[in-house]
LOFITI-671300 format. One line per field, with one value per residue (C-alpha): chain; x, y, z. Coordinates in steps of 0.25 Angstrom, whole numbers. Layout:
// residues N
kolfi <- A | ...
x <- X | ...
y <- Y | ...
z <- Z | ...
This chain:
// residues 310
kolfi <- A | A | A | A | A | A | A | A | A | A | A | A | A | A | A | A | A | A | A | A | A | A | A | A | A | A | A | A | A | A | A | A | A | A | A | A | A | A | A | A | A | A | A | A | A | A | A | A | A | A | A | A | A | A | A | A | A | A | A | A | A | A | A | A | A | A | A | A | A | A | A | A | A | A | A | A | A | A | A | A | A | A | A | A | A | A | A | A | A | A | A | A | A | A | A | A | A | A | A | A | A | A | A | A | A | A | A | A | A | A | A | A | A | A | A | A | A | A | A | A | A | A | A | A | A | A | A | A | A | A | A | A | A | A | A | A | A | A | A | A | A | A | A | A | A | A | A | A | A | A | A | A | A | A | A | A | A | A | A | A | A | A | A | A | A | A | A | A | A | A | A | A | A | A | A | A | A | A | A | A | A | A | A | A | A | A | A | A | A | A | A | A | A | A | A | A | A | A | A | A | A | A | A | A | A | A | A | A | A | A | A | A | A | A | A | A | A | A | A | A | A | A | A | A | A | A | A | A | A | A | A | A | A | A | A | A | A | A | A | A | A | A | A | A | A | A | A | A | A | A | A | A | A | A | A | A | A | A | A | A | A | A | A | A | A | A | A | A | A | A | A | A | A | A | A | A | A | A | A | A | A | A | A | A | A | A | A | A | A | A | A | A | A | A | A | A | A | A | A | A | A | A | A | A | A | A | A | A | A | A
x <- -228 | -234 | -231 | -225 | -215 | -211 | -206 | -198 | -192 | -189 | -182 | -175 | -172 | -165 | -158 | -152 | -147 | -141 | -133 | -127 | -120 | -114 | -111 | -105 | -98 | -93 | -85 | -81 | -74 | -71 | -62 | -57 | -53 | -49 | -57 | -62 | -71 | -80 | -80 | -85 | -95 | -99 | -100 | -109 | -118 | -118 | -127 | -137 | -139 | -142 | -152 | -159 | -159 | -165 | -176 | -180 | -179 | -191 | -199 | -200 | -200 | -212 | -220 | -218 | -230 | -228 | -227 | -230 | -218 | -215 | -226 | -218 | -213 | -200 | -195 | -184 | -176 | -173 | -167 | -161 | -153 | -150 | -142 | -133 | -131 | -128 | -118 | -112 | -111 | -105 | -93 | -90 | -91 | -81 | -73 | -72 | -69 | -58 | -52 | -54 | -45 | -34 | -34 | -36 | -22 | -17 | -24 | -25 | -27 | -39 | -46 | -51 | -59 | -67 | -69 | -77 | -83 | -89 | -93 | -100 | -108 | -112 | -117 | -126 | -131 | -135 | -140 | -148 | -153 | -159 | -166 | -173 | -176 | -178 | -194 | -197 | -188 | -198 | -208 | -201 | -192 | -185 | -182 | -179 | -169 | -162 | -162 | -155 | -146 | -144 | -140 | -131 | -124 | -123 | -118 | -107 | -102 | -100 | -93 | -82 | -83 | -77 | -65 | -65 | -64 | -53 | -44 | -46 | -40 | -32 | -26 | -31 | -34 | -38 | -51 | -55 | -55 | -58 | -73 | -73 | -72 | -83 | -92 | -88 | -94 | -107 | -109 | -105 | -114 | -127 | -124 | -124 | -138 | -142 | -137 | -145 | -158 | -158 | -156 | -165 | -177 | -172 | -173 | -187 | -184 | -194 | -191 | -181 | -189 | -198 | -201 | -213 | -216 | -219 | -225 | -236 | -238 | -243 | -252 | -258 | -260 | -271 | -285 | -291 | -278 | -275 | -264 | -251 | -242 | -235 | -231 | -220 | -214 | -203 | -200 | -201 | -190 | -184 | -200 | -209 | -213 | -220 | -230 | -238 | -244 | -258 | -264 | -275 | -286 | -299 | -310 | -319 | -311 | -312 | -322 | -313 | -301 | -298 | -298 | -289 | -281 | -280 | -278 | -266 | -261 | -261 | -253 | -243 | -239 | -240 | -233 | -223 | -223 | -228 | -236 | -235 | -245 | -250 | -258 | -266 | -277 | -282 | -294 | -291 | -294 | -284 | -272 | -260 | -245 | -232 | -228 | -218 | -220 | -209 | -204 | -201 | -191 | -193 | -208 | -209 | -198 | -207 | -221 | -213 | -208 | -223 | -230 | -219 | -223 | -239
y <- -70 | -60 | -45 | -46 | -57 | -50 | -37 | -47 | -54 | -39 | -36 | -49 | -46 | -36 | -39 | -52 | -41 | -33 | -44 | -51 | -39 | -38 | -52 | -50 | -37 | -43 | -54 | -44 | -35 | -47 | -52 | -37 | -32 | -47 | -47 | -60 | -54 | -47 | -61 | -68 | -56 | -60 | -74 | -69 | -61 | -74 | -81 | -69 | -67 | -83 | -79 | -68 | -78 | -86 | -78 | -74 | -90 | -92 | -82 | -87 | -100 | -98 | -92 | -105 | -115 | -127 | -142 | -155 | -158 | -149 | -146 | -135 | -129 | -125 | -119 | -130 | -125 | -113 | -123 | -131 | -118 | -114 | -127 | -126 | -112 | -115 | -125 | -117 | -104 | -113 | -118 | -103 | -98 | -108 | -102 | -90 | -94 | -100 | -89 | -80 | -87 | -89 | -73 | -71 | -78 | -71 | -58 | -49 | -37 | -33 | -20 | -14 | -4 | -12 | -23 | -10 | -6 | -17 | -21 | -8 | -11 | -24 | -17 | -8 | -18 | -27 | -15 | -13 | -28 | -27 | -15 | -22 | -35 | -27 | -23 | -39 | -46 | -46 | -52 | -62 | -72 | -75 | -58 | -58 | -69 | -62 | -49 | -54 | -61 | -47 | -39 | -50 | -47 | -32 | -36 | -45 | -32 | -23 | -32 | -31 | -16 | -16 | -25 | -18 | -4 | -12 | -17 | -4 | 6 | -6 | -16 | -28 | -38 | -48 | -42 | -46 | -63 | -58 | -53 | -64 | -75 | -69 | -68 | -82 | -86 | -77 | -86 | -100 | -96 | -91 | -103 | -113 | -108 | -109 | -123 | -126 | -120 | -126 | -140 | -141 | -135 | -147 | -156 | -152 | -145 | -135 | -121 | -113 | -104 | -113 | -127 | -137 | -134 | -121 | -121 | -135 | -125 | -114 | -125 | -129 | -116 | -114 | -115 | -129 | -135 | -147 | -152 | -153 | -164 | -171 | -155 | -154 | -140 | -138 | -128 | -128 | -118 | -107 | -100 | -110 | -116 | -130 | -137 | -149 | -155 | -162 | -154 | -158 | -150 | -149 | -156 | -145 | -137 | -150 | -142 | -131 | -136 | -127 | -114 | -119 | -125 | -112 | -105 | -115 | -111 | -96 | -96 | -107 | -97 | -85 | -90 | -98 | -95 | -109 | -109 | -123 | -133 | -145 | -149 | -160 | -159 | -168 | -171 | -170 | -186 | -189 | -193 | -182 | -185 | -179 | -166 | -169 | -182 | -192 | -198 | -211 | -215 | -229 | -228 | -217 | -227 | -240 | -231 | -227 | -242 | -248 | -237 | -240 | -256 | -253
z <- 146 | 154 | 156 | 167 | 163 | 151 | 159 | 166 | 155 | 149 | 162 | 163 | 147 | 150 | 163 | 155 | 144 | 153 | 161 | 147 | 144 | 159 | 155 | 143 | 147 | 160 | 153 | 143 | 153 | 163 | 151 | 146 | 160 | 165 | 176 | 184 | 194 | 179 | 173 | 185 | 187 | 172 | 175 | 188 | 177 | 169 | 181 | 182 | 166 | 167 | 180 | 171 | 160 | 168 | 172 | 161 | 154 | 167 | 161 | 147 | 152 | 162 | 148 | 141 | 143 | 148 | 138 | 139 | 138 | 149 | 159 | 166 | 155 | 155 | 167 | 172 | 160 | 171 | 182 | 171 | 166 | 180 | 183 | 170 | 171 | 187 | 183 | 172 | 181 | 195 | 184 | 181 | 195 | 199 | 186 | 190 | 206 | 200 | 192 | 202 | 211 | 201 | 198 | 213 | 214 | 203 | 199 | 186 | 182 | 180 | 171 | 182 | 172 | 163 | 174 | 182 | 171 | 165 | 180 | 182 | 170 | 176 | 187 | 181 | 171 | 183 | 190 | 176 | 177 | 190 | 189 | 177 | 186 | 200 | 195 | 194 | 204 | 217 | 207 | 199 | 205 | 193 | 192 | 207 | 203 | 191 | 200 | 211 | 200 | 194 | 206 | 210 | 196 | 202 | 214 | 208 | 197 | 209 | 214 | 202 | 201 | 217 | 213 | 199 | 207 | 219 | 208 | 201 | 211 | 221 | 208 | 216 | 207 | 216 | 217 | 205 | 206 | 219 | 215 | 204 | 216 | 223 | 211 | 207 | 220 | 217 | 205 | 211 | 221 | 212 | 203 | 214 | 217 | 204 | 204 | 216 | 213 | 199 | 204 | 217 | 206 | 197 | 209 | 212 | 226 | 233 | 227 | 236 | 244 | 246 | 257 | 256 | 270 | 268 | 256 | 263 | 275 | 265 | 260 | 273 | 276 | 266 | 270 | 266 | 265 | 278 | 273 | 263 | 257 | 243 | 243 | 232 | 229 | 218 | 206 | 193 | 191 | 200 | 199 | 198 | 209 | 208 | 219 | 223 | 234 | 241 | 249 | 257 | 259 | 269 | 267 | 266 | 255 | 246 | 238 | 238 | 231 | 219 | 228 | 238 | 226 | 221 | 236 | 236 | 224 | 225 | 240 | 235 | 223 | 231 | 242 | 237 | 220 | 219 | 205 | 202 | 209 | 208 | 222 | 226 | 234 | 246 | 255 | 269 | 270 | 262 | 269 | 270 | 265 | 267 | 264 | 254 | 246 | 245 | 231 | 230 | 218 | 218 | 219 | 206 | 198 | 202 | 198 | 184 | 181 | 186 | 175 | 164 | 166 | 167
């Protein structure tokens, strides 16, 4: 692992610290001070310490060597946890939606005093949390992630220090399943992202952020190259980025190949975080094919059942 990852694992370490004690404290003092609107804000913190977790999973994972066993090593077990926990957190966001709206119907009291001060200290803990991530997170897209994850955790506890402070000095109760509702749709929503992210990487999709069509132009852009197709683009997990394709190239760079492999590869990793490639090149009289090549079932089961006979 190098240096650098290592002052990132710290930081993350340290991040993930800080947010299991909100977590802790938050259900804690949700209970003590009966407050909905604190226990949903813990079950919001719950999604973030698993993003952190997460984070720091990719890069322990990414210092593992690949096996025979398994040739890219272990990464899927990041998307693999993302749709459990997805699932897990989408049943408890619609939990809490629905006891929100039962105490919405029929408040309770709540400690107004404990609920503002165990919020407050969630606030400075995430505050604390991003300031640790902040240094990293326009280098790393897996901090970037857990930093944004992180301040939405802030945002989400002043959110309960307001109606803490309205029920406080107005006795409005309402406020609180009030803010519980809204930050149960602030989970459903981040959990239904999670959901979807984590099956499309399952399904092989291109990764978000990114077309084939853009990604062929940058190609054919290239000095040598003439044309572009079989290209297939999809992720290995939410950072690794996986590619192949034929290119075909001019004639008179036939006895240039390695350079303008390597030329390919440096623009396809620095312009679009593709580090995975495997590309095929082509003489210009060879004939072209489609950009996208299409699968056939039918044919790959006949190819499977004519090998297992031969």
């Amino acid at each position: 692992m190098t240096s650098i990852d290592s002052t990132i694992s710290r930081r993350l370490i340290f991040a993930i610290s800080l947010t299991a004690i909100t977590l802790v404290a938050e259900v804690i003092g949700g209970i003590w001070s009966n407050s909905l609107a604190l226990l949903s804000d813990a079950g919001h913190v719950f999604l973030d310490l698993f993003a952190l977790l997460l984070s720091l999973a990719a890069i322990k994972l990414a210092a593992q060597p690949a096996s025979e066993r398994h040739s890219y090593g272990l990464h899927r077990a990041e998307v693999l946890a993302s749709l459990v926990n997805g699932l897990t957190v989408f049943i408890m966001a619609l939990g809490i939606l629905y006891e929100g709206s039962k105490r919405f119907i029929s408040p309770e009291e709540v400690k107004t005093v404990p609920m503002l001060v165990i919020a407050v200290m969630g606030l400075i803990a995430n505050l604390l949390a991003a300031r640790a991530l902040h240094g990293h997170a326009h280098d790393d897209l897996n901090v970037r992630s857990a930093f944004l994850h992180v301040l939405g955790d802030a945002a989400a506890s002043v959110g309960v220090i307001a109606g803490a402070v309205l029920m406080r000095y107005t006795g409005w109760y309402q406020a609180d399943p009030l803010i519980s509702i809204a930050i149960g749709l602030l989970i459903l929503t981040g959990a239904g992202r999670l959901l979807r992210e984590a099956v499309h990487i399952l399904m092989e999709g291109v990764p978000r952020g990114l077309s084939v069509d853009q990604v062929a132009a940058h190609i054919r852009g290239i000095d040598g190259v003439l044309d572009v197709h079989h290209l297939n683009l999809w992720a290995v997990c939410s950072h690794i980025f996986a590619l192949s394709a034929h290119v075909e190239i001019e004639p008179s760079y036939d006895g240039q190949r390695s350079q303008l492999l390597h030329r390919i590869e440096h623009e396809l990793q620095h312009g679009f975080h593709i580090t995975h490639t495997t590309i095929q090149f082509d003489c210009s009289t060879c004939g072209g094919g489609p950009l996208i090549k299409e699968f056939n079932h039918a044919e790959r089961q006949t190819a499977c059942n004519d090998h297992a006979h031969a």
